[in-house]
C-alpha positions as CSV (number, residue, x, y, z in Angstrom):
1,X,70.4,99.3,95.4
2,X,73.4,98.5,98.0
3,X,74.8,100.3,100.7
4,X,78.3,98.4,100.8
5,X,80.1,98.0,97.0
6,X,83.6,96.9,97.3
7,X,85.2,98.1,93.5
8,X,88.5,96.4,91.8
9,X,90.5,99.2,90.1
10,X,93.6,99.5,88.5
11,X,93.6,102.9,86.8
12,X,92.5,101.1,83.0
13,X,89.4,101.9,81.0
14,X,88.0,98.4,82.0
15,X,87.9,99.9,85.8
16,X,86.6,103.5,85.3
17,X,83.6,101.8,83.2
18,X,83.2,99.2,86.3
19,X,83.3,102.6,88.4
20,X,80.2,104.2,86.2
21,X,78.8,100.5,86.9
22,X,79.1,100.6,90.6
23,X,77.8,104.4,90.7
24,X,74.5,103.3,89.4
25,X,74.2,100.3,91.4
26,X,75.3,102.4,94.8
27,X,72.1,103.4,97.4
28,X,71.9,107.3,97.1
29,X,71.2,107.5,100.4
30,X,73.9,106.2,102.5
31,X,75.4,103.6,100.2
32,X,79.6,103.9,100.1
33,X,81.9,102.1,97.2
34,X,85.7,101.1,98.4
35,X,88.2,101.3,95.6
36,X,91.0,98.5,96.2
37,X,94.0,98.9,94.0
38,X,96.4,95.7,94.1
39,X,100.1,96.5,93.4
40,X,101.8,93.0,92.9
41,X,105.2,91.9,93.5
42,X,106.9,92.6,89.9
43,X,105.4,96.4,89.9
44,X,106.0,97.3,93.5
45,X,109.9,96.4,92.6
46,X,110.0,98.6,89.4
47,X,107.9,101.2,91.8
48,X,111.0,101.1,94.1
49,X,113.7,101.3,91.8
50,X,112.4,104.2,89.7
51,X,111.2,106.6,92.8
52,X,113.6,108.3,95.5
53,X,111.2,107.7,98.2
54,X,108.2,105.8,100.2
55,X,106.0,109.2,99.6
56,X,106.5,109.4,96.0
57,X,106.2,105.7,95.1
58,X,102.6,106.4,97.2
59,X,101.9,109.1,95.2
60,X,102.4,107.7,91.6
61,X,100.3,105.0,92.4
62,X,96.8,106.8,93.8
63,X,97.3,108.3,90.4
64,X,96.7,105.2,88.8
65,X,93.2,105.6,90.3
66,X,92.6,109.1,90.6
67,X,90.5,109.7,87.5
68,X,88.2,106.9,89.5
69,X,88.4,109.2,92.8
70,X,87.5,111.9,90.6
71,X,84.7,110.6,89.1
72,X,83.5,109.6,92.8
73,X,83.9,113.0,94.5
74,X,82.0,114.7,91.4
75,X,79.1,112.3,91.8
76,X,79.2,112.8,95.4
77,X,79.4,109.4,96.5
78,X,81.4,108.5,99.8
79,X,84.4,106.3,99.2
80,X,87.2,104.8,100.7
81,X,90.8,103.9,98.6
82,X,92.7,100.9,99.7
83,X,96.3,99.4,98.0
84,X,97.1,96.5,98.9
85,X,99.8,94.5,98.0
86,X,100.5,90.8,96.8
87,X,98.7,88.8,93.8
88,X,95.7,90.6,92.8
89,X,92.9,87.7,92.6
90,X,94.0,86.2,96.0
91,X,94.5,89.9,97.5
92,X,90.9,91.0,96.3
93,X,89.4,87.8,97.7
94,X,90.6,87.9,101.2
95,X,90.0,91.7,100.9
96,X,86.5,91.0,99.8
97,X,85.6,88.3,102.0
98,X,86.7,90.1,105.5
99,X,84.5,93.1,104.3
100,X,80.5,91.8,104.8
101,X,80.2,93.7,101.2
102,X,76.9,93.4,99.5
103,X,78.7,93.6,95.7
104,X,82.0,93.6,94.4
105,X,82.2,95.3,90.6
106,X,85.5,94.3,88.5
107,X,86.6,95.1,85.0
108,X,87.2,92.4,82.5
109,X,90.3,92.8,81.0
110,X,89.3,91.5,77.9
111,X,91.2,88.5,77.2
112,X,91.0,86.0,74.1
113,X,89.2,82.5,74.5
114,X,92.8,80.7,74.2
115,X,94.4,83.5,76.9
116,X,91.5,82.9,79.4
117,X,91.7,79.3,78.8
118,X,95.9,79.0,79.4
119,X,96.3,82.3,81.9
120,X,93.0,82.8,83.7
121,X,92.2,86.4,84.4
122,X,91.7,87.7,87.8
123,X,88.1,88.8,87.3
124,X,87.3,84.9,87.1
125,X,89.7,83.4,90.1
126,X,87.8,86.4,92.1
127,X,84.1,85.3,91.0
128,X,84.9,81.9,91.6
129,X,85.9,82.5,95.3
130,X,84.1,85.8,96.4
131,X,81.4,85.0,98.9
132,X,79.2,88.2,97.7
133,X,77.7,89.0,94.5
134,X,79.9,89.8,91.1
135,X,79.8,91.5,88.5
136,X,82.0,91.6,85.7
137,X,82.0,94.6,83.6
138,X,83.3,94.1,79.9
């Protein structure tokens, strides 16, 4: 079991089942799970020209998350959110790498052979350079 699980989240059915992953991978006793949620260039922009202000653009996106902080509180397992902003993969690997975390649990998105092959998908550029332990949850 680990004490230190960093989680990738981004409000999608592919994250709250990597949540349920990292909850039974989490040390009952003392363990802690950080939720990043990476808001990239194009969304912060439509963030900031649909809201009136800083609070509610915050607001609308620890919603995104919320039904993974939810699940969190009612399993009673400490946790930490974190947003960041920039390009996911690289943001989640500097994130990840500054941390000293024992795990980090990410959601595939579930892209085709030929869309993996031509795109890439974040859960792979992050395994590839994550110094800890991944797992992808499908």
């Amino acid at each position: 079991m680990y004490k230190k699980i960093l989680l990738a989240a981004d409000g999608s059915k592919h994250s709250l089942r990597a949540a349920k992953v990292a909850q039974s991978l989490i040390d009952r006793h003392g363990g802690m799970v950080d939720i990043v949620y990476v808001v990239n260039g194009s969304t912060s922009k439509q963030d900031v020209l649909r809201h009136a202000s800083k609070e509610e653009i915050h607001m609308k996106r620890k919603q995104k998350i919320k039904a993974i902080e939810m699940y969190f509180k009612e399993k009673s397992i400490p946790h930490t959110i974190h947003i960041l902003r920039g390009e996911p993969g690289p943001s989640l690997v500097s994130f990840a790498n500054k941390g000293n975390y024992e795990c980090l649990v990410i959601g595939s998105r579930g892209l085709n052979n030929l869309q993996t092959m031509v795109l890439g998908s974040v859960s792979h550029k992050v395994a590839k350079r994550v110094e800890c332990p991944v797992m992808i949850v499908k």
